[in-house]
C-alpha positions as CSV (number, residue, x, y, z in Angstrom):
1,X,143.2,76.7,205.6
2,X,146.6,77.1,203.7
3,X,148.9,74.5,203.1
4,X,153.0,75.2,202.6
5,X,154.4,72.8,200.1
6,X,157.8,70.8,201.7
7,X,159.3,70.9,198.0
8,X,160.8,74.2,196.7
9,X,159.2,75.3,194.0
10,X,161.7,74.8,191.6
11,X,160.9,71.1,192.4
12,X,157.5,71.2,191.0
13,X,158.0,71.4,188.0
14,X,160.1,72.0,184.8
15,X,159.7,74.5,181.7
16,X,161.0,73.6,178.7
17,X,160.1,73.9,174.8
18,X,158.4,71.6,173.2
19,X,157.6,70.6,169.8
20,X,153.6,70.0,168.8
21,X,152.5,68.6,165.8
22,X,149.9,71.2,164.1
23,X,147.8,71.2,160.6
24,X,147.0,74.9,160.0
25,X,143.5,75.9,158.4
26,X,144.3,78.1,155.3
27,X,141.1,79.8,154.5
28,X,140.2,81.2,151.2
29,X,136.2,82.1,152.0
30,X,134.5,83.4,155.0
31,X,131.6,81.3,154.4
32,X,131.5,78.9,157.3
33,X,129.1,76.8,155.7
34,X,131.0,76.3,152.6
35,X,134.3,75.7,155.3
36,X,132.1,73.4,156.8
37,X,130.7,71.3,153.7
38,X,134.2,70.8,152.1
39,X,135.0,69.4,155.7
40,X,132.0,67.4,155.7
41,X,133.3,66.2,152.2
42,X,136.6,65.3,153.3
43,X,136.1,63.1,155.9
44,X,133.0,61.4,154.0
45,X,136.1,60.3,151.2
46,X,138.6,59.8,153.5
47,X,137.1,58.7,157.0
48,X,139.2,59.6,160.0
49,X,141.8,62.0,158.4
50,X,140.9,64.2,161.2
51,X,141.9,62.4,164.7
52,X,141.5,65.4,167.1
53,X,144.3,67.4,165.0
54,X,144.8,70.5,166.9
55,X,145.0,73.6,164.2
56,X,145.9,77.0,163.6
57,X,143.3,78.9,161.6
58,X,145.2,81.4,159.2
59,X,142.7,83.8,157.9
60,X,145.4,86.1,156.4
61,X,144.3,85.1,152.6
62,X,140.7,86.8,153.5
63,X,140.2,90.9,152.3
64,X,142.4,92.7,155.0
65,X,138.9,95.1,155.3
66,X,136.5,92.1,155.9
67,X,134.6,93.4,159.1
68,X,135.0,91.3,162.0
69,X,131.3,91.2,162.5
70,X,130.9,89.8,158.9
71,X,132.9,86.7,159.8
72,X,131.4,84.3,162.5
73,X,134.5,82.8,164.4
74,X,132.3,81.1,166.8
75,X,130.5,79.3,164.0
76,X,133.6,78.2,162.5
77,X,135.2,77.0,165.8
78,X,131.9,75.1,166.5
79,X,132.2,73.5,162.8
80,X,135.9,72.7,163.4
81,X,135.1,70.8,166.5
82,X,132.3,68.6,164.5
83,X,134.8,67.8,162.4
84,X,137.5,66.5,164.8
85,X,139.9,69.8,165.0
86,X,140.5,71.5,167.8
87,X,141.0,74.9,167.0
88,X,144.1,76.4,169.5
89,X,145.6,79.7,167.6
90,X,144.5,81.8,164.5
91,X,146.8,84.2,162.4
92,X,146.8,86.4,160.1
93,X,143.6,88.3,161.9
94,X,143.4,92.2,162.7
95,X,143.2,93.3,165.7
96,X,139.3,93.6,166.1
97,X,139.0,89.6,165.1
98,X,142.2,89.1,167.1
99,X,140.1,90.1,170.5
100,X,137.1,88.4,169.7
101,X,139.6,85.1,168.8
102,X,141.4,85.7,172.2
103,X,138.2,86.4,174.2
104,X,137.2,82.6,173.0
105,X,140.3,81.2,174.4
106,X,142.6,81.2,170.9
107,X,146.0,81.6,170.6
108,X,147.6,85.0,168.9
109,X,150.2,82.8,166.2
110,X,151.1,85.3,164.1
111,X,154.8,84.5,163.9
112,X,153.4,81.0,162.9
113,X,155.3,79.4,160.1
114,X,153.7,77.4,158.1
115,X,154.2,75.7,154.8
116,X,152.4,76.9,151.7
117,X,153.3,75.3,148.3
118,X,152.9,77.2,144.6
119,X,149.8,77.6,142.9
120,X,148.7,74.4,141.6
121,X,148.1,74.3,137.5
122,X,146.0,70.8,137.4
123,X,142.5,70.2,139.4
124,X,143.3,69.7,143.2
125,X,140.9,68.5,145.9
126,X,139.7,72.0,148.1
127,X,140.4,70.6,151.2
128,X,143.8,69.1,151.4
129,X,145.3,72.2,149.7
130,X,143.5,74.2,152.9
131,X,145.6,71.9,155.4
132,X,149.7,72.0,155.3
133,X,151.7,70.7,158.2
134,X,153.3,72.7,160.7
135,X,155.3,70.3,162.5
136,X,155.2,66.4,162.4
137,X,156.6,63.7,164.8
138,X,159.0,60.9,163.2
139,X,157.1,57.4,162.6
140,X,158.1,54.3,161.2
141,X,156.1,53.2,157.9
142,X,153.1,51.4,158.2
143,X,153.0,48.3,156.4
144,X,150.2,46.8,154.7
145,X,150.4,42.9,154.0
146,X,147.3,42.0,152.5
147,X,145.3,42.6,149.4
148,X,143.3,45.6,149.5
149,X,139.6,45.5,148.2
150,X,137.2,47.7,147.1
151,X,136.0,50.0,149.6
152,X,138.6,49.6,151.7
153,X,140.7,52.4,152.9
154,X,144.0,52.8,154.8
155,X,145.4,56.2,156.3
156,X,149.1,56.2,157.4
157,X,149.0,59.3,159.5
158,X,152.5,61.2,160.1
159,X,154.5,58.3,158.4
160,X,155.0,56.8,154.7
161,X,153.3,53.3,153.7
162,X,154.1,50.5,152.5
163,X,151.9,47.8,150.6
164,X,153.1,44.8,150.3
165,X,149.5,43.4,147.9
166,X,147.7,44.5,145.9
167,X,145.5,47.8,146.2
168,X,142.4,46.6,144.1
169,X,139.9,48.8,142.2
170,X,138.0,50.7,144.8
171,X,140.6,50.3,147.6
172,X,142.0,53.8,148.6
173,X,145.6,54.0,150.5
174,X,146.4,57.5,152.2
175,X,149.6,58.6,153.6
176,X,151.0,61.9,155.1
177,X,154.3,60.9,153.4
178,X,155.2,58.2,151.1
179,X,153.5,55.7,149.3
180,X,155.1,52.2,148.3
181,X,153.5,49.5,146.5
182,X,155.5,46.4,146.0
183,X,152.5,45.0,144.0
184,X,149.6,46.7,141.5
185,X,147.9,49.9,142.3
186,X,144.6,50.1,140.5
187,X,142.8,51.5,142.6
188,X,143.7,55.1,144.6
189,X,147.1,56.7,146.2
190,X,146.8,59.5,148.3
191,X,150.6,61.1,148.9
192,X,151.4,63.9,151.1
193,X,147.8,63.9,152.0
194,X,148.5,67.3,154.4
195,X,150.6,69.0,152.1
196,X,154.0,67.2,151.9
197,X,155.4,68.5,148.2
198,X,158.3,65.8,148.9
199,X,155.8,62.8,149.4
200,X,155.8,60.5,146.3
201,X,153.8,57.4,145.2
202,X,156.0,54.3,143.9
203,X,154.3,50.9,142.2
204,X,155.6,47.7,140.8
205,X,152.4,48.4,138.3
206,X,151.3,51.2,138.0
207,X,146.9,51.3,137.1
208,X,145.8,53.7,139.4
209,X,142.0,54.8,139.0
210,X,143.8,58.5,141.3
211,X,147.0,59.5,142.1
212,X,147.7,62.2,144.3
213,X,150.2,64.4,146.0
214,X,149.5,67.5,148.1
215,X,146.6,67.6,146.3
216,X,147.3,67.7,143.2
217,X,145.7,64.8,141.7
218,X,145.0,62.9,138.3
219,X,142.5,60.1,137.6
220,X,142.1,57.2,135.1
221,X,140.4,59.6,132.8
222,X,143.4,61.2,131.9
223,X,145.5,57.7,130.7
224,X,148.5,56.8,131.6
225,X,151.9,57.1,129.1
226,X,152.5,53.8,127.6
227,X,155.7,53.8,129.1
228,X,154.6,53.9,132.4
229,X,150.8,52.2,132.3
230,X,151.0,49.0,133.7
231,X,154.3,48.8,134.9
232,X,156.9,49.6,137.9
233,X,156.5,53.6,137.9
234,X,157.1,56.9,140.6
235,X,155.0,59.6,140.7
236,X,156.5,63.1,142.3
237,X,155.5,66.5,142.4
238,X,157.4,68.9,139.8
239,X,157.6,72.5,140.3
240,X,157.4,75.6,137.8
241,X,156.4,78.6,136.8
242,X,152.8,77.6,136.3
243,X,152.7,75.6,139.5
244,X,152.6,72.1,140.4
245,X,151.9,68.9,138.5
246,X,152.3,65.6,139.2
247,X,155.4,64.2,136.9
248,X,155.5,60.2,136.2
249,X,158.3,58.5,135.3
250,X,159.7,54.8,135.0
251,X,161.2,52.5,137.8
252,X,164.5,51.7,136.3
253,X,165.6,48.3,137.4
């Protein structure tokens, strides 16, 4: 039996754009099980990074003649969903993977933009340099009262943090902006953990054991100036020719 709505149908609903927060999966192997392992790795340092992100999967750094049939999509959608991604779109793919991608319910995003910074000069962590941000919602900072200790970790996803204690020796703060520490940091600083270049990492005392920013990272094994060991200190990222590296400078009072 059919049934004839009383509303018009321009009553039922509304199109309009909208504006959805992404992380894109830049892919620089088409071994799934490698993909899969740095994942794996990633959330065993940094628990709950992934929160049901939904992701573009860019394979346009892979060899433009890589057969279709030599690259297992399904595998990597399977791994992606382990992990806490939901895969929605892929880009960069040729038209043989494109099929396959759209025959498994993905999105064609090849007029995607999405943010890639310079090659990097220092060490950087594989996975964060895979992940950059598409789009991100506007959050207030979270803020962090208490001491830190070791073994503790706290993600500020989409927003800067603040710390308002100390962040102790095996005590890890995340953020996908900025990092403020109106206290010690001796333990680690994760800034622009999805690829923000403009994130930086600010301490009353600066003693990290890691400081990071879009991956790019340095540890305690590489010591601090002795103008900025110890004491108030910023950390940003500085461009060049060469790359990246992180550049740490003074807090001038």
């Amino acid at each position: 039996m059919a049934f004839d709505s009383d509303a018009p149908s321009s009553l039922c609903y509304d199109i309009k754009s909208a504006d959805l927060p992404l992380v894109a999966l830049l892919l620089r192997t088409a071994s799934i099980d490698a993909v899969s392992a740095a994942l794996s790795q990633q959330l065993s340092d940094s628990p709950g990074f992934f929160n049901h992100d939904p992701v573009v999967i860019d394979v346009s750094l892979l060899p433009s003649d890589l057969p279709a049939s030599e690259f297992d999509l399904a595998k990597l959608l399977s791994a992606l969903r382990q992990h806490d991604l939901v895969p929605l779109a892929i880009k960069g793919a040729s038209n043989e993977l494109l099929l396959i991608a759209q025959g498994m319910g993905l999105v064609d995003a090849s007029d995607a933009r999405i943010r890639r910074s310079v090659p990097i000069a220092e060490p950087s962590r594989p996975t964060p340099e895979m992940i950059a941000p598409v789009a991100s919602p506007i959050l207030g900072a979270m803020v962090i009262d208490k001491p830190l200790r070791s073994g503790q970790q706290v993600y500020a996803k989409g927003r800067d943090l603040v710390v308002l204690a100390v962040v102790n020796p095996g005590a890890e703060v995340i953020a996908d902006g900025s990092i403020h520490i109106y206290s010690s940091l001796r333990g680690k600083a994760i800034a622009g953990a999805r690829g923000n270049t403009n994130a930086m990492i600010f301490a009353h005392s600066m003693s990290p054991e890691l400081i990071s920013i879009a991956g790019v990272y340095r540890t305690s094994e590489n010591p601090l100036p002795a103008e900025v060991a110890g004491l108030p200190a910023q950390v940003c990222l500085q461009s060049g020719p060469d790359g990246d590296k992180l550049l740490i400078s003074p807090l001038i009072s």
